[in-house]
VEXDREN-900327 format. One record per atom (N, C-alpha, C, O): y negated, z, x negated. Coordinates in steps of 0.2 Angstrom, whole numbers, plus 5000, padded with zeros to 4 digits. Each point is the difference from the previous one (the first is absolute). Layout:
% residues N
YZX/...
END
This chain:
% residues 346
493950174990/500450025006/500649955000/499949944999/500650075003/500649985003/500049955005/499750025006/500649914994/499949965006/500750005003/500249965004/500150094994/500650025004/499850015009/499550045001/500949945003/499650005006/500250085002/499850025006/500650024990/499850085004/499350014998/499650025005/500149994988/499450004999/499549975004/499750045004/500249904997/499549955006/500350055008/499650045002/501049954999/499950045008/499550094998/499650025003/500750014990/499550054999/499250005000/499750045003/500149924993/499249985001/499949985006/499450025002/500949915004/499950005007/499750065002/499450015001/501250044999/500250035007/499250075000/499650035004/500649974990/499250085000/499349955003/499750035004/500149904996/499649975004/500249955006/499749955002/500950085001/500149955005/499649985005/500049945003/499650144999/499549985005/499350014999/499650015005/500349994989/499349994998/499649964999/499550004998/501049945004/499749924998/500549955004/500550005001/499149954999/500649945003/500549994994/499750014994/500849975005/500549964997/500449954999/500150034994/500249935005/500449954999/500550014996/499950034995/500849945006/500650004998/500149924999/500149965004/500050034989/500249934996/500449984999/500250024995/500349955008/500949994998/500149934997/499949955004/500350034989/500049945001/501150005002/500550035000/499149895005/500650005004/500549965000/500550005004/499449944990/500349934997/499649994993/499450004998/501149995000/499749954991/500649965001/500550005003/499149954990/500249945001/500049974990/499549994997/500950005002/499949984992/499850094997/500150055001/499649924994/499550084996/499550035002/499549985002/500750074998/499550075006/500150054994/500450004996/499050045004/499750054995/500650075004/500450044997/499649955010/500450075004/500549945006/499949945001/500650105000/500549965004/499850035008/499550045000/500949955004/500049995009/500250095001/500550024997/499050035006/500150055000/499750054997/500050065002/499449904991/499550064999/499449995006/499949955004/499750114994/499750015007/499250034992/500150004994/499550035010/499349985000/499650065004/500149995006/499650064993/499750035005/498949994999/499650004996/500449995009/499149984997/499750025008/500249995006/498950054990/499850045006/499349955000/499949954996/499650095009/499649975001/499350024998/499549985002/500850074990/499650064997/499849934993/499550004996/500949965003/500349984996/500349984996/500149954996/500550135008/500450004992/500749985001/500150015006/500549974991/500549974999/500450064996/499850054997/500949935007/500650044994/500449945002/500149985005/500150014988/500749925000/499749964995/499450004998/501249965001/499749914998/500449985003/500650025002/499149925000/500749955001/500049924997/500449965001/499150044995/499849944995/499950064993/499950065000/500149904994/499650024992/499250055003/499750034996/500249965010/499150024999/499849945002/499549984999/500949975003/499549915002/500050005008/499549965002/500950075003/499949995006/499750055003/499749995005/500450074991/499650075004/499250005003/499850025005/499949954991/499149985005/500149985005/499950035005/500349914994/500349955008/500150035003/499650015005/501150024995/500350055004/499650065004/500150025006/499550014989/499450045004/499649945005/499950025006/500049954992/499549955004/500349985007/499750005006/500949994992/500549995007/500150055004/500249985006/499750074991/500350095004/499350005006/499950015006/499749974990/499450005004/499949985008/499750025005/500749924993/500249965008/500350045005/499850005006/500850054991/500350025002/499650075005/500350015005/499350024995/499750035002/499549985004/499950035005/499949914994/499150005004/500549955007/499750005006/500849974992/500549995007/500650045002/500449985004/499750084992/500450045003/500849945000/500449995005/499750004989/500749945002/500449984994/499849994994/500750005007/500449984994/499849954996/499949955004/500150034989/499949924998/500750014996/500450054999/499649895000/500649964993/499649954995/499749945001/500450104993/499449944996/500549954996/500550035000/499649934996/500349964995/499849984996/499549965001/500650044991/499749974994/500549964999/500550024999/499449915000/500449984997/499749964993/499649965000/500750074995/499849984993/500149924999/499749974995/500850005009/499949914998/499649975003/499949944997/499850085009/499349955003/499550024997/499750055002/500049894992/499450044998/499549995007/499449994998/500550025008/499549995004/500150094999/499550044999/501149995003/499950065002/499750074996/500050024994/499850025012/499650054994/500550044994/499850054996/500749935005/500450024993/499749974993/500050044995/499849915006/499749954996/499450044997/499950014994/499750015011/499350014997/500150084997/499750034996/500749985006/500150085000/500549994993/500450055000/499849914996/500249974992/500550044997/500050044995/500649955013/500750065000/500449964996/500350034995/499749915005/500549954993/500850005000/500349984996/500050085012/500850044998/500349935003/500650004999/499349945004/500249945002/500550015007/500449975002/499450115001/500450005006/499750015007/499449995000/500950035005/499750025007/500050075002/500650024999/499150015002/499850085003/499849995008/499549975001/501050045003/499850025007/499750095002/500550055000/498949975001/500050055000/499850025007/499649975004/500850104999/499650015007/499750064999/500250054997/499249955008/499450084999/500150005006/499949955004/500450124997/500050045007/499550065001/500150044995/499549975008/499650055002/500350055003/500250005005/499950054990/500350095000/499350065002/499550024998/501150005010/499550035003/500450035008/500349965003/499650094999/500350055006/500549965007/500550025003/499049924996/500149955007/500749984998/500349985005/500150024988/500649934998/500350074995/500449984995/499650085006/500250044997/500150014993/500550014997/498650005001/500249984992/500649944997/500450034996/499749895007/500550004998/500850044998/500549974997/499550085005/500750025002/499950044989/500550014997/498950005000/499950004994/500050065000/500150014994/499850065009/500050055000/500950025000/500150054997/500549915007/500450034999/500349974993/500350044997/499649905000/500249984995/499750054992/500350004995/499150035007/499750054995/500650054999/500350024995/499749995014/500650064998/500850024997/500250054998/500049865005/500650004993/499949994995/500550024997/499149964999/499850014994/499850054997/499850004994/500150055010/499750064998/500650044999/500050044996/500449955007/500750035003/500749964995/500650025000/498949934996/500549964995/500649985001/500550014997/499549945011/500449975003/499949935001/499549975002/501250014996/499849925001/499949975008/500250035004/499549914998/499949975005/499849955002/499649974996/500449995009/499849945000/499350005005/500150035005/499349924993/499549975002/500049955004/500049954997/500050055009/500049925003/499149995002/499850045004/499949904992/499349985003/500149955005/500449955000/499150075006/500149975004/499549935001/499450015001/501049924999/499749944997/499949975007/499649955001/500950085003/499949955010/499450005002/499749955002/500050134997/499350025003/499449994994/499450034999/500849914997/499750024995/499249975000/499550034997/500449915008/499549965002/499650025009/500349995005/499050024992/499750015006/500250075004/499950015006/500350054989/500150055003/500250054996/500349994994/499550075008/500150074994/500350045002/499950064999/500549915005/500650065002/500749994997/500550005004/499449994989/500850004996/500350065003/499950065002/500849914996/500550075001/500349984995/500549955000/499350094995/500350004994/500450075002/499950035005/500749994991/500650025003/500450024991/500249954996/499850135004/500450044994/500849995004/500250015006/500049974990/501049995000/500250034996/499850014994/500850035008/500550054997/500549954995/500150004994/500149965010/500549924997/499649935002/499450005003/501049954994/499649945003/500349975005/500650005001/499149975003/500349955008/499549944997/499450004998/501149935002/500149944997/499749975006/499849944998/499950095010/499549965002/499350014998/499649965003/500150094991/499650005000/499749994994/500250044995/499249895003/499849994995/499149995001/499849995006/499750034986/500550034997/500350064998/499850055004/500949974990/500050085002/499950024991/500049964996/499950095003/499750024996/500450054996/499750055001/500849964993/500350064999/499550044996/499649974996/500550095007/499450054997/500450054996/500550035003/499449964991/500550064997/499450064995/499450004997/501050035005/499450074994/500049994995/500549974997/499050065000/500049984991/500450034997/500250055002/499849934994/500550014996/499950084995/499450024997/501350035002/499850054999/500449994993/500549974999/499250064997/500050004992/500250105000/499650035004/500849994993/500250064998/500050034993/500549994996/499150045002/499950014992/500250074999/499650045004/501049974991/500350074996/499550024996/500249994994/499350035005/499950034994/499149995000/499849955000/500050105000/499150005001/499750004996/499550035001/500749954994/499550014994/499649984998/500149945003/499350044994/499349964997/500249935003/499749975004/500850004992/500249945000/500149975008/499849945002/500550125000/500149955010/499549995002/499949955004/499450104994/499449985004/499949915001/500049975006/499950004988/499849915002/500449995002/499849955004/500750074996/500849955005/499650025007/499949955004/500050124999/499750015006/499549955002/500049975005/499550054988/499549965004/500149925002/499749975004/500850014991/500149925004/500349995005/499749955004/500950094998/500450005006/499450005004/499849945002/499750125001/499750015002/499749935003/500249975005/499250014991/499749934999/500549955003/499749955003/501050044997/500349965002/500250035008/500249955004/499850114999/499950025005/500850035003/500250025005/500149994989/500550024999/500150095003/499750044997/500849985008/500250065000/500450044993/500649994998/498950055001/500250044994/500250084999/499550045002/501149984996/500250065000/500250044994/500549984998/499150054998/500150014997/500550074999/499950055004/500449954992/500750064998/499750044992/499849984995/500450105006/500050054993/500150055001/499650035003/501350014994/500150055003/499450034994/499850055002/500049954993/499350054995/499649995005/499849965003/499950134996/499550025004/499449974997/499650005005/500349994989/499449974995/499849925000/499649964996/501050015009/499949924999/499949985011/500250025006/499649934991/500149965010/499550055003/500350025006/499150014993/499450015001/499849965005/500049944999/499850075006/499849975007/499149984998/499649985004/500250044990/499350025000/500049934994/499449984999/501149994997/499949994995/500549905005/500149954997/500150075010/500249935001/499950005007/500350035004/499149934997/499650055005/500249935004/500150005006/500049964991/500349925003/500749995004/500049965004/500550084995/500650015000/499850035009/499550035003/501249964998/500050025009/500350085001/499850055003/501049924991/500150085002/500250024994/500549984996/499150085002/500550044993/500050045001/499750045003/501049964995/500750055000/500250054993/500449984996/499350085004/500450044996/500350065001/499950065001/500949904998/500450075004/500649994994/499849964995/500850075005/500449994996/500649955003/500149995006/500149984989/500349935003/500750025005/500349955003/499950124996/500650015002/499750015009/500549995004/499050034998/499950015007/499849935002/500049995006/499949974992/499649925000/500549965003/499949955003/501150094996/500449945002/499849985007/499849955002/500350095002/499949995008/499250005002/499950005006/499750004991/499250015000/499849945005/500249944999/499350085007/499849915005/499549994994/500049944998/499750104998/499349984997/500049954998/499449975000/501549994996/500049974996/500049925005/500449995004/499049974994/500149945004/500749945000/500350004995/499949955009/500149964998/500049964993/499549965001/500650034996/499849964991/500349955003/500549985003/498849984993/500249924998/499949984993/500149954998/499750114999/499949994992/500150074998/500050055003/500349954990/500050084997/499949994993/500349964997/499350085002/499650024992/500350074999/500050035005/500450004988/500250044996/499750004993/500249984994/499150055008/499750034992/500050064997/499450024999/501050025001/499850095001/500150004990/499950054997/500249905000/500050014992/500350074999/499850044996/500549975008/500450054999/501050015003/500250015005/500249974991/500849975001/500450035006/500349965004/499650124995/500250065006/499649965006/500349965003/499050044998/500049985004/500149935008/500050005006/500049954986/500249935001/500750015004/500049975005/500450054993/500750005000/499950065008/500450005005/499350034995/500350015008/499449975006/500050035006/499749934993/499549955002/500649965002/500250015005/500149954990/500549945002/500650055006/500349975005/499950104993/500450015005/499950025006/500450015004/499249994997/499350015006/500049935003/500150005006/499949934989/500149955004/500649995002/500049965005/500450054992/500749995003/500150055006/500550005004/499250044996/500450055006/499650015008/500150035005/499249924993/499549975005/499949965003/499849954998/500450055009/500049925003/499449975000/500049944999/499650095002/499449974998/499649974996/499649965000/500750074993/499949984995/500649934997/499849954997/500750065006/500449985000/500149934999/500449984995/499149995010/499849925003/499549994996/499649955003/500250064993/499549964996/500249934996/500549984997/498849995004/500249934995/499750004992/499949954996/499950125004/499949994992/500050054998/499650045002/500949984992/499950094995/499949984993/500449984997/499050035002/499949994994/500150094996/500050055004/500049944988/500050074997/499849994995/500349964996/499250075002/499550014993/500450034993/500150064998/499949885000/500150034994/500549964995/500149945003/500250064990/500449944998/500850005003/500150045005/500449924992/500550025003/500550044997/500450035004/499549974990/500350074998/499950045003/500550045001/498949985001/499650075005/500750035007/500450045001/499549865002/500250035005/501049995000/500450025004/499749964990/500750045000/500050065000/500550025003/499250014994/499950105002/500050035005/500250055002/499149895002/500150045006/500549985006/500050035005/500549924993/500449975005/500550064998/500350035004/499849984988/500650044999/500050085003/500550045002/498749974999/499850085001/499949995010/499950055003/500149914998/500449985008/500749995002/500349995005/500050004990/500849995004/500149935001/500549985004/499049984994/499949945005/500049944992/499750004994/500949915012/499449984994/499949945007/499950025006/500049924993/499449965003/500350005006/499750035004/501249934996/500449995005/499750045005/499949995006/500150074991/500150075006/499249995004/500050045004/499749954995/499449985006/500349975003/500549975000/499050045008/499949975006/500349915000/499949974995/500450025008/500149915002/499649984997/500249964996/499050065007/499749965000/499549984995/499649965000/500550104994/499750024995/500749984994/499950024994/500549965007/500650014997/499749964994/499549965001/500850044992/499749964993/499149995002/499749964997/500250075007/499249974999/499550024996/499549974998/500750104999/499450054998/499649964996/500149944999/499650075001/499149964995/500050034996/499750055000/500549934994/499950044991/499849964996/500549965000/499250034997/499650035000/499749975007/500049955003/499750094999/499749995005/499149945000/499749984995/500350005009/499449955002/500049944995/500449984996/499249985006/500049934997/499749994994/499550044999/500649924996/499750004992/499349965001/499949944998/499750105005/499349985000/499450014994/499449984999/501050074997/499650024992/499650055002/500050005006/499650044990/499650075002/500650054998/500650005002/498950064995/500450075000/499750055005/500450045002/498949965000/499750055003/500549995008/500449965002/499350125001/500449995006/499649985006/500150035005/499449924994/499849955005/500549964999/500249985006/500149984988/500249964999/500650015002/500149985006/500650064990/500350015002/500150005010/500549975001/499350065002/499750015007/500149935006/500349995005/499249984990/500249935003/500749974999/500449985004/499750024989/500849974999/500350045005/500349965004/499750094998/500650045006/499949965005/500349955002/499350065000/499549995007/500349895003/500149975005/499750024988/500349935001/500649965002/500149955003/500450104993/500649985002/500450065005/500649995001/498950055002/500450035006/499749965006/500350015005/499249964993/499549975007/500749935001/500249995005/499849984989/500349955000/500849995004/500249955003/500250114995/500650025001/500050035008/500649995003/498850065001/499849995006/500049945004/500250005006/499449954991/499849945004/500749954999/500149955003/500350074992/500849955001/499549934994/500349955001/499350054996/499649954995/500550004994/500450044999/499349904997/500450014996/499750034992/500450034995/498949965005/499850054994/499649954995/499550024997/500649925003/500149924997/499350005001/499750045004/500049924992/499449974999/500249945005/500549965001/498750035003/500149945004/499949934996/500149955002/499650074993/500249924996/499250004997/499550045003/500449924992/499349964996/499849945002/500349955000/498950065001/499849945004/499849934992/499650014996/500949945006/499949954995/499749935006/500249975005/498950044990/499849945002/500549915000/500449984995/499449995011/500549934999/499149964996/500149944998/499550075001/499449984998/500150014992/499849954997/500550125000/500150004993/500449974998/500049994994/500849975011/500550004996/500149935002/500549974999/499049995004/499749915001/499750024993/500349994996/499150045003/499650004994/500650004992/499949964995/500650105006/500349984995/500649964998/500249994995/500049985013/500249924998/499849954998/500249984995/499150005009/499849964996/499750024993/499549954999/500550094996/499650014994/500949994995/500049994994/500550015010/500549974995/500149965003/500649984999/499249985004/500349935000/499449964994/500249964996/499250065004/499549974995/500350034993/499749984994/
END
């Protein structure tokens, strides 16, 4: 499952009132933190948890803590800090060398579901918005007014932007797209799948995808179906097709605004289809202008189309989040390279 929190308010919401609940925000870090100021946590009194907000080291506690939070009906704020070895971060062998301020709010009728049922619904509705947890009432009472924002107001902290997930748009439904679905999926990604062929983009065959579209692409210009994009996949292995895909994106506002178009296949290929559109790179959108992705995805090795899949997936994810794709670095022991100083200085 998806720890995207439109998922988590989905698993909430079908049990809001069949058990007590808790809402986990963490609400300050300090140094290195597993999750930053604003992920959140949902934990019942059945058990069960949707979220992390540590690797899997603070989640027991956390349940242990939620505990309190019911049998007094009251807000807590708990703190790990990873540098006091007295503190139970310590025993709990989190090792991230930082502080985690967390607060558990008791969600429930009296405090309006936390204001978390209208939050469901912009995200359901794939609208951005802000979150303000409410930290005033945060001690000695469970009547937060947490509070969904159209815009942010600078007296209220903290505040939260809440954006929709990210929608990935893939041209072409053939064998191959399935693993790319299934990854977006897993990553919690809004997925729409495109085919004007009657024999491909099977709703039975991409059962993970939100919305698939098989119409001709020439009704599709003005179409709502087609979501906003923040990523766009062109694999139809077929040129005619490709080639009126890209003019589709050009002639789509919605499509228009994406921060990544990748297109399958070599570059030779797609000199064909850029020629057999009328188009070459310039003539894309602003915001896509020289960006195309050709070959497409990152040089991760593998032929099969799991493989390939992830290479896609990797470098749309990366190009969505504004990352740079780069390897974060190799861990060189200072224990090995004392050990191989002194072995040349003997």
């Amino acid at each position: 499952m998806s720890n995207r929190l439109k998922a988590l308010l989905a698993n909430w919401f079908t049990e809001k009132d069949s058990c007590q609940w808790v809402l986990a925000s963490i609400i300050e870090t300090q140094r290195s933190s597993y999750r930053k100021a604003g992920a959140m946590m949902f934990i019942n009194s059945q058990g069960k948890s949707y979220g992390l907000l540590s690797g899997g080291c603070l989640e027991a506690d956390l349940m242990r803590q939620a505990q309190k939070c019911w049998h007094k009906n009251t807000n807590i704020i708990v703190c790990y800090d990873m540098q006091d070895d007295s503190d139970i971060a310590w025993q709990l062998g989190i090792g991230c060398g930082g502080l985690v301020k967390v607060l558990l709010q008791p969600i429930n009728s009296d405090n309006n579901y936390l204001e978390l049922v209208t939050l469901k619904s912009q995200l359901d509705n794939r609208n951005a918005c802000f979150y303000h947890i409410d930290t005033v009432n945060a001690l000695g009472s469970c009547q937060s007014k947490n509070q969904v924002l159209s815009k942010p107001v600078n007296a209220l902290e903290p505040l939260i932007a809440i954006k929709p997930a990210p929608a990935l748009v893939i041209f072409g439904g053939g064998l191959d797209a399935q693993p790319l679905v299934k990854m977006a999926n897993t990553l919690g990604w809004y997925i729409c799948l495109v085919d004007s062929r009657t024999s491909y983009a099977r709703a039975a065959y991409f059962k993970e995808a939100d919305v698939v579209i098989n119409q001709d692409y020439t009704e599709l210009e003005q179409s709502l179906m087609l979501p906003k994009a923040d990523a766009i996949v062109i694999m139809h292995h077929n040129v005619s097709l490709d080639a009126r895909a890209l003019q589709l994106i050009n002639s789509q506002v919605n499509l228009a605004e994406a921060s990544y178009l990748g297109l399958l296949g070599p570059q030779h290929r797609t000199e064909q289809v850029l020629e057999q559109a009328g188009m070459n790179t310039a003539d894309l959108p602003n915001k896509l202008m020289n960006k195309l992705a050709n070959p497409i995805g990152f040089d991760l090795g593998g032929e099969l189309p799991e493989s390939i899949a992830l290479a896609i997936l990797s470098q749309a994810h990366a190009a969505v989040e504004q990352a740079s794709g780069q390897s974060l670095g190799y861990f060189q022991s200072q224990i090995s390279n004392i050990t191989k100083v002194a072995n040349h200085a003997s």
